[in-house]
Backbone of each chain as ProteinMPNN parsed JSONL, in Angstrom:
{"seq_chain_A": "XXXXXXXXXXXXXXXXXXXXXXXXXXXXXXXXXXXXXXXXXXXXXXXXXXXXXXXXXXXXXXXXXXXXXXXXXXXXXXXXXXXXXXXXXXXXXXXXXXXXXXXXXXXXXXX", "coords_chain_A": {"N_chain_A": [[60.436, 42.12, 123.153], [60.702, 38.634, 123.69], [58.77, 36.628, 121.968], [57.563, 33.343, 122.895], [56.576, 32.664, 120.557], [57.779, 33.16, 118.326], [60.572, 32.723, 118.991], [60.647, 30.063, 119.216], [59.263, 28.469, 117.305], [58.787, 25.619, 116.692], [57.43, 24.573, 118.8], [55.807, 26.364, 119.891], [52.455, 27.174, 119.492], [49.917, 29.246, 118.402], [46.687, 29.107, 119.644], [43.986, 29.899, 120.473], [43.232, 33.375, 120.175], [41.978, 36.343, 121.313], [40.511, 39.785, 122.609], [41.104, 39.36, 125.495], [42.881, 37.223, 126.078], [45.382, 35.421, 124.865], [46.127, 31.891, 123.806], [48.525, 29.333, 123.813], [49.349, 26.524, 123.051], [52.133, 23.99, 123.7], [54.608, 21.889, 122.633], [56.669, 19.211, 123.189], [59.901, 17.245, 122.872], [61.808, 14.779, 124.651], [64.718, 15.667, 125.311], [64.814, 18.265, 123.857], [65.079, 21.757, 123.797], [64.678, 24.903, 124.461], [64.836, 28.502, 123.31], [65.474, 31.441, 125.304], [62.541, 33.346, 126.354], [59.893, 35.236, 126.421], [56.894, 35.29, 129.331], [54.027, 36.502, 129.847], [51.71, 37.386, 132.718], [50.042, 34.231, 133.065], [48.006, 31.205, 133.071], [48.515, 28.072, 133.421], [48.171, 24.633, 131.976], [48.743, 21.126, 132.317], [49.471, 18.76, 129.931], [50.371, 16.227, 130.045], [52.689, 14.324, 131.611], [56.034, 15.099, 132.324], [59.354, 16.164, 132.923], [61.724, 18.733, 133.45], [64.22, 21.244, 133.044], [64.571, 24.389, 133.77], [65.484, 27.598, 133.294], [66.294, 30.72, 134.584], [65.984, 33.957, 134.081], [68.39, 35.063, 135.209], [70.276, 33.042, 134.995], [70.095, 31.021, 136.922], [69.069, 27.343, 137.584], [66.588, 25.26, 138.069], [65.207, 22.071, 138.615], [61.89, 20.311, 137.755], [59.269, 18.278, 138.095], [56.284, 17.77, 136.666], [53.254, 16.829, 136.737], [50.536, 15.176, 134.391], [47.779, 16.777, 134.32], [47.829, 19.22, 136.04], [47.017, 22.605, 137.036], [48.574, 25.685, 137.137], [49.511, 28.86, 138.445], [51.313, 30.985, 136.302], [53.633, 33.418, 137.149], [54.245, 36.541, 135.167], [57.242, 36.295, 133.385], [60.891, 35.995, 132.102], [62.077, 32.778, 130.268], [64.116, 30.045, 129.824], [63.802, 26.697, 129.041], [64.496, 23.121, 129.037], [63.848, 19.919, 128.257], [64.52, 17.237, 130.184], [63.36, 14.296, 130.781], [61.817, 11.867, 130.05], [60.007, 11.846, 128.407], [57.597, 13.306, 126.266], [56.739, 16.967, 126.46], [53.505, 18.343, 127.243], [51.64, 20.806, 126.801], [49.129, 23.63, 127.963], [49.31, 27.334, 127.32], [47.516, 29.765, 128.72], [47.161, 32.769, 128.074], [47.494, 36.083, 129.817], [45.801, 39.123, 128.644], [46.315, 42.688, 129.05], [42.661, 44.295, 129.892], [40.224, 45.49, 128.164], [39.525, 47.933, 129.11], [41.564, 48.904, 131.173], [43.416, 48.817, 128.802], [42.76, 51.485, 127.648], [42.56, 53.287, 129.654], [40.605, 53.461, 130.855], [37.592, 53.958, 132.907], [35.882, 50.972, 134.502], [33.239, 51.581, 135.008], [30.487, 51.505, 136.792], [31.061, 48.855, 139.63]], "CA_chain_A": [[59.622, 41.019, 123.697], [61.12, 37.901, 122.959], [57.51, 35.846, 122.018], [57.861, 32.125, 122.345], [56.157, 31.412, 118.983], [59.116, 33.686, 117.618], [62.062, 31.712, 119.692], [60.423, 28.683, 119.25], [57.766, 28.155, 116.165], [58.688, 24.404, 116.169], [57.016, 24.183, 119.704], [54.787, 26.893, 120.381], [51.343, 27.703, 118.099], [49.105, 29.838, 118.866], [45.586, 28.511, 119.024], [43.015, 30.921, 120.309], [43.35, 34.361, 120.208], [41.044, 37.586, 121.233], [41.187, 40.835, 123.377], [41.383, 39.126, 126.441], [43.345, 36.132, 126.023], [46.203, 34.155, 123.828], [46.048, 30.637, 123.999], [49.424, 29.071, 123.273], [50.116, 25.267, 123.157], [53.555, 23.985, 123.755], [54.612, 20.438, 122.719], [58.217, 18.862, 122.842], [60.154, 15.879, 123.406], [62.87, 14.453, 125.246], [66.281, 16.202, 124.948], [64.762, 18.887, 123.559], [65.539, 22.99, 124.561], [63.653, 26.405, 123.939], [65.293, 29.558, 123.321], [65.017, 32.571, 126.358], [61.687, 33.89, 125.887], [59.072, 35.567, 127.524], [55.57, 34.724, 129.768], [53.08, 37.619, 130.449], [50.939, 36.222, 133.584], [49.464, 32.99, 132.707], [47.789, 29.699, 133.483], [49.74, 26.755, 132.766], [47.254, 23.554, 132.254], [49.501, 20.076, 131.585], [48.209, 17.515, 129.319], [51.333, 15.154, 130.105], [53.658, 14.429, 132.783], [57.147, 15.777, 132.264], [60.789, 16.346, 133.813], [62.218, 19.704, 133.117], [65.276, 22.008, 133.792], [63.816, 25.761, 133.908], [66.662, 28.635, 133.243], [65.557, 31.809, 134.661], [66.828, 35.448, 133.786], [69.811, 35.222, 135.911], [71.072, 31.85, 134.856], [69.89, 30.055, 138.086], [68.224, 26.406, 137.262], [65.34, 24.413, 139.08], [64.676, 21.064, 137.751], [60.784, 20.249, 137.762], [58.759, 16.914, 137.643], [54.861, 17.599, 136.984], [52.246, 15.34, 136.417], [49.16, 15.751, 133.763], [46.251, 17.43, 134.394], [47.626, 19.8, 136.67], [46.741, 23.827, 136.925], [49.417, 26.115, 137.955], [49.606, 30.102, 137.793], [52.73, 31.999, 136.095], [53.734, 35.24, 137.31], [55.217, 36.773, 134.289], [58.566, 35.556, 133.883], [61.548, 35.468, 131.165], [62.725, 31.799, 130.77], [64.158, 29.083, 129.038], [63.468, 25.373, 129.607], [65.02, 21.983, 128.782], [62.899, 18.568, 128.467], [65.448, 16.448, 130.648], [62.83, 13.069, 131.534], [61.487, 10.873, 128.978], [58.045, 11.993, 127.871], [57.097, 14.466, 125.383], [56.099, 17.846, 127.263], [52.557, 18.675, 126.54], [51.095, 22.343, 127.99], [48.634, 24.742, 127.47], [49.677, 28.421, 128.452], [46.484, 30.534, 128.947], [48.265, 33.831, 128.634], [46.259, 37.352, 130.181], [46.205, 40.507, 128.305], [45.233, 43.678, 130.133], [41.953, 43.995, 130.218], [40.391, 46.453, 127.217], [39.022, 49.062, 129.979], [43.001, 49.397, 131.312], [44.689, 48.866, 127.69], [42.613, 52.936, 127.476], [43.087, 54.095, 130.445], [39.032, 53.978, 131.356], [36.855, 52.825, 134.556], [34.583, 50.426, 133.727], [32.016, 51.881, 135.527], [30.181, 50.877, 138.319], [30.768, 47.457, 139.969]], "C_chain_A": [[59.994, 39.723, 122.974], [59.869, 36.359, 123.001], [57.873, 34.16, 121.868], [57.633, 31.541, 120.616], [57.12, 31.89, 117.959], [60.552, 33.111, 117.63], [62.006, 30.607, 119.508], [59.262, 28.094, 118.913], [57.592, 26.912, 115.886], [58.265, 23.675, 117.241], [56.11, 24.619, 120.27], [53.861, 27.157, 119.326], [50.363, 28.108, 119.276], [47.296, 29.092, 118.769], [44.113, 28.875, 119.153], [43.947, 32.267, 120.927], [42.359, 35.346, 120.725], [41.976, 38.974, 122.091], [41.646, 40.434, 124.467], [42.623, 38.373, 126.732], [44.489, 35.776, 124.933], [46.615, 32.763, 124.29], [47.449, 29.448, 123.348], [49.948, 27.073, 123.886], [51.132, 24.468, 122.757], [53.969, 22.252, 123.729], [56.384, 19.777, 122.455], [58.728, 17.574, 123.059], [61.545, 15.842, 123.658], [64.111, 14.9, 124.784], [66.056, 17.68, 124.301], [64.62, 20.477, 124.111], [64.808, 24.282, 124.164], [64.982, 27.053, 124.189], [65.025, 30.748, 124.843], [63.896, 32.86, 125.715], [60.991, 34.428, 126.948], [57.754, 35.357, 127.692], [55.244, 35.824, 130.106], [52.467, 36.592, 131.531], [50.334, 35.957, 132.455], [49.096, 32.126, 133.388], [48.076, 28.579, 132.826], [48.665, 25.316, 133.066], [48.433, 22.444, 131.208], [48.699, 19.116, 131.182], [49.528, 16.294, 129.239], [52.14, 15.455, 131.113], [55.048, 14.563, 132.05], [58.141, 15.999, 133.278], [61.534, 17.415, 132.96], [62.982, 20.591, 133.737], [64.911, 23.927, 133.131], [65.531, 26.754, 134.189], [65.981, 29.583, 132.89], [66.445, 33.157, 134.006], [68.168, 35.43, 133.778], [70.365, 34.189, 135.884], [70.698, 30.586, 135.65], [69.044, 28.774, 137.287], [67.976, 25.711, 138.076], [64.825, 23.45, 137.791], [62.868, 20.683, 138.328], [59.761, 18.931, 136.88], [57.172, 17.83, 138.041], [54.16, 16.798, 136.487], [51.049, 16.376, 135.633], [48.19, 15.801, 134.629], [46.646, 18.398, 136.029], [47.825, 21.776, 136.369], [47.609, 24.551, 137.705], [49.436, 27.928, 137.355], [51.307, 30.434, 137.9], [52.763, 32.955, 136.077], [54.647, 35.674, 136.033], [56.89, 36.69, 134.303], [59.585, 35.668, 132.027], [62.46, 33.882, 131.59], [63.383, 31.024, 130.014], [63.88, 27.827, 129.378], [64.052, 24.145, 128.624], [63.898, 20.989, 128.722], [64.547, 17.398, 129.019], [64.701, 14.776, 131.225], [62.636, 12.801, 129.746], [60.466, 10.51, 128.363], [58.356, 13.396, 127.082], [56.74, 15.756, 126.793], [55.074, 18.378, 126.25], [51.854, 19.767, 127.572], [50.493, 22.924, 127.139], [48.763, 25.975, 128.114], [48.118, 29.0, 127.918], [46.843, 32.398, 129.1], [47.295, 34.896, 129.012], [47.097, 38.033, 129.21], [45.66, 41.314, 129.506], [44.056, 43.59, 129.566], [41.7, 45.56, 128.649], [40.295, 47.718, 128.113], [40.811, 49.835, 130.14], [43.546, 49.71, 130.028], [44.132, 51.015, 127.442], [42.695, 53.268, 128.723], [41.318, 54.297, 130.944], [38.443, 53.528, 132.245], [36.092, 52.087, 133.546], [33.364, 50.468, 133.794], [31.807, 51.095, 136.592], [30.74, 49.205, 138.47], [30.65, 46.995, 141.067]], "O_chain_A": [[59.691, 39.607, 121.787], [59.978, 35.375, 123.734], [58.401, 33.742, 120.838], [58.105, 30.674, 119.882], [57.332, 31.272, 116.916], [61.391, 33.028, 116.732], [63.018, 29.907, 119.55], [58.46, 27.47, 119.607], [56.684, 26.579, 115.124], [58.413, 22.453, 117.217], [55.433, 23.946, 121.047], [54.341, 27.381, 118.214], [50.1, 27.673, 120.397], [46.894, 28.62, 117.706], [43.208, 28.48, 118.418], [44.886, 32.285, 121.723], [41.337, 34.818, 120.286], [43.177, 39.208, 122.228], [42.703, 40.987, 124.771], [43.402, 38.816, 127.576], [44.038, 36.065, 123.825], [47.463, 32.635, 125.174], [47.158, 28.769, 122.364], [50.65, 26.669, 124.813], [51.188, 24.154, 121.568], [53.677, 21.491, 124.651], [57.063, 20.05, 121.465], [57.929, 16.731, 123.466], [62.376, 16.58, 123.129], [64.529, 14.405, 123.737], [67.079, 18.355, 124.188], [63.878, 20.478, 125.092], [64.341, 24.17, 123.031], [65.921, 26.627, 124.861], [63.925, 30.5, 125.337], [63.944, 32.727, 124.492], [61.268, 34.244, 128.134], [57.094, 35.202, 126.665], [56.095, 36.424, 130.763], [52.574, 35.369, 131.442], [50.078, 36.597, 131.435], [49.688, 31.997, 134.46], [47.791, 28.318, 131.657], [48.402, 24.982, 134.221], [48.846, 22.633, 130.064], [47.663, 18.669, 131.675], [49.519, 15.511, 128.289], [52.343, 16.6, 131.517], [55.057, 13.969, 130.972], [57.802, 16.025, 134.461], [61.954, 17.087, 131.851], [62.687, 20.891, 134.894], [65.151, 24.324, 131.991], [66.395, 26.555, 135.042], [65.332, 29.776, 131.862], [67.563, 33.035, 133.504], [68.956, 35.651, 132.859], [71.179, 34.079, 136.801], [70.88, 29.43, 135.269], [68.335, 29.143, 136.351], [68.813, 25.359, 138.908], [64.353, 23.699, 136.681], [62.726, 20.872, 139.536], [59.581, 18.712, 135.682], [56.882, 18.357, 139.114], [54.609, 15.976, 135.689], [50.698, 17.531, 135.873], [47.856, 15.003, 135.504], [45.9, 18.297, 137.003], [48.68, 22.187, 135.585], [47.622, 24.291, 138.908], [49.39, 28.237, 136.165], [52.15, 30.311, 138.789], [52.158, 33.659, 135.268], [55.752, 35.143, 135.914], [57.587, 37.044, 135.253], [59.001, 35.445, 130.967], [63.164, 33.68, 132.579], [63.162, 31.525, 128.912], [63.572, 27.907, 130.567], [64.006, 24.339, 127.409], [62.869, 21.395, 129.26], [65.391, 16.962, 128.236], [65.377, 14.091, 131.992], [63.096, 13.304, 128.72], [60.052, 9.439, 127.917], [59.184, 14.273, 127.331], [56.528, 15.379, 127.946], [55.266, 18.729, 125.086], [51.603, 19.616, 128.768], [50.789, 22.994, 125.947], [48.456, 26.033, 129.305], [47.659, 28.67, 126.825], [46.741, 33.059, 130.133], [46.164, 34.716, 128.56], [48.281, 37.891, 128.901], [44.964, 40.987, 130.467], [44.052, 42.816, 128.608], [42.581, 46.326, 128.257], [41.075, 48.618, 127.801], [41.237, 50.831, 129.554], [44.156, 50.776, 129.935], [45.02, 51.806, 127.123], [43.505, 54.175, 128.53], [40.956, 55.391, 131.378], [38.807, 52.384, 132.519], [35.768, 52.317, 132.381], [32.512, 49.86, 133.146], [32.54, 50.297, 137.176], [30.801, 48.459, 137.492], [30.403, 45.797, 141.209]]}, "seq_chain_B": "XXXXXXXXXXXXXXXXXXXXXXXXXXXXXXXXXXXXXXXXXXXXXXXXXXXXXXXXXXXXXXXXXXXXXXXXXXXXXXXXXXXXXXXXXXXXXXXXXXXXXXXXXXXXXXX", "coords_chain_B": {"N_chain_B": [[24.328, 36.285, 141.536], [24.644, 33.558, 140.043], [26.501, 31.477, 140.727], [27.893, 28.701, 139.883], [30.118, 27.062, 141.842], [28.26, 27.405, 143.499], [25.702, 26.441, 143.07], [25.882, 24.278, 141.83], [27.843, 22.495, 143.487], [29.143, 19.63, 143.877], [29.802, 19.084, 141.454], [31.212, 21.599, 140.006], [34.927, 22.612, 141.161], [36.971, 24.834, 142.501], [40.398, 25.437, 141.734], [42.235, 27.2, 141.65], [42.873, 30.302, 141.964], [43.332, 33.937, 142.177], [44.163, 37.005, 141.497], [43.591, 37.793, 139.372], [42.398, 35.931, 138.038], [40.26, 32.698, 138.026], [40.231, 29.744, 138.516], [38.148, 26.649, 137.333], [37.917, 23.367, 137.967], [35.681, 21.054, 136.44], [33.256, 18.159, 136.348], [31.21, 15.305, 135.657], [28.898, 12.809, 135.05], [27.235, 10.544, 132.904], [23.799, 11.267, 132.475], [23.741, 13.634, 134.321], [22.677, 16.866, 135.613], [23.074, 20.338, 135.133], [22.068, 22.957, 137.429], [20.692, 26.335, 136.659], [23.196, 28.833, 135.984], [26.0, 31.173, 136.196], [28.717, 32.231, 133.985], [31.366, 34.361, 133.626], [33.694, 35.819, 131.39], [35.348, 33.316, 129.9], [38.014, 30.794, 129.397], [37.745, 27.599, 127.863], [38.979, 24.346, 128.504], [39.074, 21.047, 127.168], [38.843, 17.873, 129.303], [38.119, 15.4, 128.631], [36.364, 13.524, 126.364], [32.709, 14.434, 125.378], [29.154, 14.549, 125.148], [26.566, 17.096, 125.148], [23.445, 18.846, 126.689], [22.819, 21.794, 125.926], [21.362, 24.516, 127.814], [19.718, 27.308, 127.002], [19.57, 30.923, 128.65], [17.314, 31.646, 127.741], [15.901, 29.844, 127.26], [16.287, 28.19, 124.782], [17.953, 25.206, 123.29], [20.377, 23.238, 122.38], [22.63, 20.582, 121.325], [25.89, 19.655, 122.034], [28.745, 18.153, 120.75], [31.796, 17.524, 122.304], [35.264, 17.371, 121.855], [38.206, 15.663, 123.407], [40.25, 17.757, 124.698], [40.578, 20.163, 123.55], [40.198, 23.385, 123.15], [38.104, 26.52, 123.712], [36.939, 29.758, 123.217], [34.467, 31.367, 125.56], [32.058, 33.562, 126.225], [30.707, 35.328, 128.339], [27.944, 33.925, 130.309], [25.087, 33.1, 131.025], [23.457, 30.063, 131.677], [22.844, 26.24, 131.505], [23.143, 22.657, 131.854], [23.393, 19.457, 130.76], [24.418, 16.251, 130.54], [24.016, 13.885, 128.214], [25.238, 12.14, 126.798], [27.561, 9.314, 126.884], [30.188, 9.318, 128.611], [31.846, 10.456, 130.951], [31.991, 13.709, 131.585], [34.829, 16.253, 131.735], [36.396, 18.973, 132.821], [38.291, 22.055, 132.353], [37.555, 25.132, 133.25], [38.882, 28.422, 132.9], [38.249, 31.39, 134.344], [37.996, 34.918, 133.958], [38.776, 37.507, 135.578], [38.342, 41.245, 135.848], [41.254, 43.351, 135.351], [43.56, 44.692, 137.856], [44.007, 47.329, 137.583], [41.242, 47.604, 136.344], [40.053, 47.878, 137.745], [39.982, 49.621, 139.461], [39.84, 51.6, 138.478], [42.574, 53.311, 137.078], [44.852, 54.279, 135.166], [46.886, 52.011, 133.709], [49.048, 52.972, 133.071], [52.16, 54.027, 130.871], [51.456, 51.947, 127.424]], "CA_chain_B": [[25.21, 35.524, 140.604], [25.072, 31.929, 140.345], [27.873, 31.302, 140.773], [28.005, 27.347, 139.898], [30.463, 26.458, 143.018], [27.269, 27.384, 144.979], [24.309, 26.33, 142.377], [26.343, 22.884, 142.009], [28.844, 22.245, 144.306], [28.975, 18.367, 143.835], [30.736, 18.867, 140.401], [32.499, 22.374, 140.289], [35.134, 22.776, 142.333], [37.779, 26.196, 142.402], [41.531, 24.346, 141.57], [43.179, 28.146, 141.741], [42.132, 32.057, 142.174], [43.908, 35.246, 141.999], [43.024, 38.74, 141.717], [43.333, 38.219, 137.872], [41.56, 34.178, 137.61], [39.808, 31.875, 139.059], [39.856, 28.202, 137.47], [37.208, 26.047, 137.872], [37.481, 21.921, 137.245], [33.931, 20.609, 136.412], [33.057, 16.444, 136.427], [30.112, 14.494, 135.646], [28.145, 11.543, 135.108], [26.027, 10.81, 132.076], [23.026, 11.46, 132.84], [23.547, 14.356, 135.684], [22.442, 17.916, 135.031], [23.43, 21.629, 136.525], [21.54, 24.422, 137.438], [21.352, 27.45, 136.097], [24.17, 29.548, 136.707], [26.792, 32.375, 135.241], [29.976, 31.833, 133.571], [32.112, 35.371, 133.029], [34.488, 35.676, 129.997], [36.271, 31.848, 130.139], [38.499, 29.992, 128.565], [37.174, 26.383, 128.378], [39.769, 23.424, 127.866], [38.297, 19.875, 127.967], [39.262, 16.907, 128.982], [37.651, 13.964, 128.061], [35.199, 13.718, 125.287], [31.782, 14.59, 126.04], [28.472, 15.18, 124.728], [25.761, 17.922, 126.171], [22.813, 19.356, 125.819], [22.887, 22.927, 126.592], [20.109, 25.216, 127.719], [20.76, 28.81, 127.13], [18.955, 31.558, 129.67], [16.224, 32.106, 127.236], [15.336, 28.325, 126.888], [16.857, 27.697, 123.58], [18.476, 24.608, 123.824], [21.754, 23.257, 121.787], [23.392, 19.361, 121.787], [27.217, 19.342, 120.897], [29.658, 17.031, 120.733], [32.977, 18.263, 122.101], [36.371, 16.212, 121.99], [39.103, 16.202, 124.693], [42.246, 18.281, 124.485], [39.814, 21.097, 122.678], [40.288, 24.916, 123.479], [37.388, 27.444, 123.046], [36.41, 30.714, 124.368], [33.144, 31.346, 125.925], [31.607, 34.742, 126.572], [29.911, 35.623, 129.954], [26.869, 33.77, 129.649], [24.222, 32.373, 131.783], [23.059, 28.706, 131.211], [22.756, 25.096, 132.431], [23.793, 21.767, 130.42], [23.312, 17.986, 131.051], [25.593, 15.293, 130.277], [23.696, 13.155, 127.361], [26.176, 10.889, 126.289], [27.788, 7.889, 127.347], [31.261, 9.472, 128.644], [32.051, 11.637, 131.919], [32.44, 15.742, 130.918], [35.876, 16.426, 132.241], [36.67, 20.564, 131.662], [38.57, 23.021, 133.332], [37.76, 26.663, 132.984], [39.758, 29.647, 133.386], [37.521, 32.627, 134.72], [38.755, 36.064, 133.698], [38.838, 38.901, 136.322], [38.759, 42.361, 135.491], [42.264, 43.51, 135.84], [43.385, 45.5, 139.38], [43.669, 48.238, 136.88], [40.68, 48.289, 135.677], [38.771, 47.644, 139.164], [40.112, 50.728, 140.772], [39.712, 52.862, 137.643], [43.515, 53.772, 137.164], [45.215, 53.485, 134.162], [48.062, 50.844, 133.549], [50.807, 52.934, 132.699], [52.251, 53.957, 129.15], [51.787, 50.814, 127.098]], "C_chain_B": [[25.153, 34.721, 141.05], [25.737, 31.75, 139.876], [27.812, 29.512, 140.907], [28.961, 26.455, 140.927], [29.254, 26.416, 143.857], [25.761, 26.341, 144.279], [24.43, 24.455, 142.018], [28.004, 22.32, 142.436], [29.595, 20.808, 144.251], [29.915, 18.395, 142.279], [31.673, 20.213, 139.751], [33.136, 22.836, 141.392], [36.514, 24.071, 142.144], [38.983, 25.31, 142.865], [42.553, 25.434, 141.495], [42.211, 29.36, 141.588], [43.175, 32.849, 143.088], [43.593, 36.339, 142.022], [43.126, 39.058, 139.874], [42.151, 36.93, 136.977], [40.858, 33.748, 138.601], [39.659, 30.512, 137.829], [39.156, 27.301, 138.158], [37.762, 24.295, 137.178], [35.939, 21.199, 137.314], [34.214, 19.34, 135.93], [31.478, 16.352, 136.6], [29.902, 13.299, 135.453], [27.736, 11.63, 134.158], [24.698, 10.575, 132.784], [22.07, 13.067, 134.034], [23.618, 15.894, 134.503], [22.632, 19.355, 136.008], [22.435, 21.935, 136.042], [21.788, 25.356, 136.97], [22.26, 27.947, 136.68], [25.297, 30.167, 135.798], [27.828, 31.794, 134.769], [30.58, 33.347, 133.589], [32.736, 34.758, 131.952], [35.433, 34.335, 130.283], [36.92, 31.117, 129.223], [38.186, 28.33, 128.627], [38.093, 25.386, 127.875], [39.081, 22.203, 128.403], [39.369, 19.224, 127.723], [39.279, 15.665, 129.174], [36.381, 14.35, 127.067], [33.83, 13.559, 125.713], [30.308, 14.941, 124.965], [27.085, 15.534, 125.406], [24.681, 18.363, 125.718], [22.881, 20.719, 126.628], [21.714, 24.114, 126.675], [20.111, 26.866, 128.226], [19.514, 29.904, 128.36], [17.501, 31.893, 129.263], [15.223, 30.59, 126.839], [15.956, 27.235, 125.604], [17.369, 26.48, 123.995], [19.483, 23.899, 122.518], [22.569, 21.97, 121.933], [24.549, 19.898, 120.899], [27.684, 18.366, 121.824], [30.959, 17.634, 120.905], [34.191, 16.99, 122.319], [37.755, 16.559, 122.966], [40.448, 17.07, 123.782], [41.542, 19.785, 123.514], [39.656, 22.602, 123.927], [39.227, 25.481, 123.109], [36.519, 28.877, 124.049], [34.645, 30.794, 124.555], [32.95, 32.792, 126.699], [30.61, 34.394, 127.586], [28.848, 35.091, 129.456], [26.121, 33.098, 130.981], [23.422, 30.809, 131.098], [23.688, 27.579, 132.021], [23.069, 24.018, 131.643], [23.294, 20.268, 131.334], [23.775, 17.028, 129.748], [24.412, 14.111, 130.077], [23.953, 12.315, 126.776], [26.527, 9.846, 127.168], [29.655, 8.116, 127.918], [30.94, 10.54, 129.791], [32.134, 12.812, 131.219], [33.709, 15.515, 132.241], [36.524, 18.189, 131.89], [37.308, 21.353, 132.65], [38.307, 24.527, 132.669], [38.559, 27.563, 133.562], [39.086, 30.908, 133.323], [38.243, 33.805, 134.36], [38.1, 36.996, 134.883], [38.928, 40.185, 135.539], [40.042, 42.699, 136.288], [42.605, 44.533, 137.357], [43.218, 47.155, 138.813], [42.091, 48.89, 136.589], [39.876, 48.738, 136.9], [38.679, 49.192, 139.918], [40.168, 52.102, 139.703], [40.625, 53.558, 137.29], [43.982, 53.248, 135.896], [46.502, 52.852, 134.318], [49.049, 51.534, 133.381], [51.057, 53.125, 130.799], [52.199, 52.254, 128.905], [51.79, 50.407, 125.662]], "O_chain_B": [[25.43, 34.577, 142.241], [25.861, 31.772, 138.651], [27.687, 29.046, 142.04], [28.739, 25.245, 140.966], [29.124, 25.605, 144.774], [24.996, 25.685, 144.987], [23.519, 23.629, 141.962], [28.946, 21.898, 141.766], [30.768, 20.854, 144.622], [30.773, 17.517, 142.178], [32.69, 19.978, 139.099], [32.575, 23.322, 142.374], [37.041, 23.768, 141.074], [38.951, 24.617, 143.881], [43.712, 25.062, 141.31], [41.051, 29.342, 141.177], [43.661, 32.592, 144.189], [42.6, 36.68, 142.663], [42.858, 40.096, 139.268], [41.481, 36.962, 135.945], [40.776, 34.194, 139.745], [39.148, 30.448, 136.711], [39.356, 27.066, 139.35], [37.945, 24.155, 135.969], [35.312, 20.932, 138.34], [35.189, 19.166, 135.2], [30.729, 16.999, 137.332], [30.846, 12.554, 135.712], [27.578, 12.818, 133.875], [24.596, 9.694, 133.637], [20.925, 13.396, 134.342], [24.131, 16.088, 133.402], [22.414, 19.452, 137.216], [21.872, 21.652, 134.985], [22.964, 25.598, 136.702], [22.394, 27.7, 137.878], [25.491, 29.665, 134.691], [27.956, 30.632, 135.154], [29.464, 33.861, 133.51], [32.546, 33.609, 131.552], [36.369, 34.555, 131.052], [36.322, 30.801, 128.194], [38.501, 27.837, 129.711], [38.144, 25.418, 126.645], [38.615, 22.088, 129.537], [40.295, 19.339, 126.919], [40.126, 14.948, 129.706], [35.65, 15.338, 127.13], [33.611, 12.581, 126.427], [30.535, 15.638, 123.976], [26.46, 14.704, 126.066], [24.564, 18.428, 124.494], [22.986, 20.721, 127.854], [21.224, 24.564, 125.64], [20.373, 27.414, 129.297], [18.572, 29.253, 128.811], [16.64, 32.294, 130.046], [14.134, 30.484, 126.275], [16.033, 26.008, 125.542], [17.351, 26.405, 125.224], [19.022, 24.276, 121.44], [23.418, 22.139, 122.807], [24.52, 20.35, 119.755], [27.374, 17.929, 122.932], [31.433, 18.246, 119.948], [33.971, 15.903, 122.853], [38.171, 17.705, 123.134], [41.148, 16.965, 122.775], [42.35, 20.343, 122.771], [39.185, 22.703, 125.06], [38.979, 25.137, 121.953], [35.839, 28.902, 125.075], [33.806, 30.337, 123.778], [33.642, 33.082, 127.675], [29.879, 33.405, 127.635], [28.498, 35.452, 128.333], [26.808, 32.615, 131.881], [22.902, 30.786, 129.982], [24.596, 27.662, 132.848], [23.34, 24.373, 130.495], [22.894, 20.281, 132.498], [23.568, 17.073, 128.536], [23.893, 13.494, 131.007], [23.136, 11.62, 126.173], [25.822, 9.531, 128.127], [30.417, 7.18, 127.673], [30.016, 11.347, 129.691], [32.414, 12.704, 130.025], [33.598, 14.881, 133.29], [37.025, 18.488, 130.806], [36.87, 21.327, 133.8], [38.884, 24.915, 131.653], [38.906, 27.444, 134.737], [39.266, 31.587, 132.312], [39.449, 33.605, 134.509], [36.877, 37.102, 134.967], [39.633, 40.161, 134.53], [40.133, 42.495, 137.498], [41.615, 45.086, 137.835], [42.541, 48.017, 139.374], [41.749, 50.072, 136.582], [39.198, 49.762, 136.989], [37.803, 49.724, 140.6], [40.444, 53.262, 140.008], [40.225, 54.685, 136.997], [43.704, 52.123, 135.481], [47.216, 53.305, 135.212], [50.13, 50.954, 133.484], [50.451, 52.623, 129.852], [52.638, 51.419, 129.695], [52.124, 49.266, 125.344]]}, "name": "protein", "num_of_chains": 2, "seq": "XXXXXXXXXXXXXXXXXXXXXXXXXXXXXXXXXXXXXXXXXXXXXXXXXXXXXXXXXXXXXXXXXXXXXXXXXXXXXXXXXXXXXXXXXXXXXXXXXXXXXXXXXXXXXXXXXXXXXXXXXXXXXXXXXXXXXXXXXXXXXXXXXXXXXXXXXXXXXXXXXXXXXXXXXXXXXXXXXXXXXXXXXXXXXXXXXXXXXXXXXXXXXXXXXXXXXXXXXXXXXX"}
């Protein structure tokens, strides 16, 4: 599992933690590149607008302009990413765990 | 379940939903106050600085002061709040689902 805050401790920190959840905010600036790593699903909340070149698994790249304050879901994904515009990139990933009921193997009972 | 899209419609509004999330963006006024109504397990990111008074299911009641760009989890809870200060509340939550796993009582798989 190649964990961003492992590939890239000078961009990702962790900042809440529990069973459910890891809370990982991602901050960079212009010209700057991440290592391959990997996303469990997530929700991706931007706190800055950004221009970025996204390198998936298989090499392929999709460049990507978003604007702050917007909410986007990530299907688990290995990736790397570029900062190719002229703003800092500022993100919060929202990452899922399973759930504790699944991580044993138990119903949760009625619902 | 009050479900706060229905209990105050006028300031949360559903900005994504999945079969694992649902994210809510919530906006106010100073002065304006919700109804009671549920939260599940949430991740709460604000953003703009705000201060509330919060009134928990049992009456208790609770002013903080929160500051934008601030992460914090929040356990399933029932309660209502009004916007006391002199600054909009700006917040998006991220609802947790029980996983498809857990819903249908199956386990996940070695993990």
């Amino acid at each position: 599992m190649a964990d961003p805050t492992i590939t890239d401790p000078d961009k990702y920190r962790v900042i809440l933690e529990n069973e459910r959840v890891r809370v990982l905010e991602y901050r960079d600036a212009p010209g700057q590149r991440t290592s391959p790593h990997e996303h469990p699903d997530s929700v991706m909340i931007t706190l800055s607008d950004f221009r970025r070149r996204l390198i998936g698994a298989d090499g392929q790249t999709r460049d990507v302009d978003i604007p702050a304050v917007e909410v986007r879901w990530l299907d688990a994904q290995t990736h790397s990413g570029e900062n190719i515009g002229e703003t800092q990139t500022h993100v919060v990933f929202v990452e899922l765990k399973q759930s504790a009921a699944a991580d044993h193997g138990e119903s949760p009972g009625p619902s």
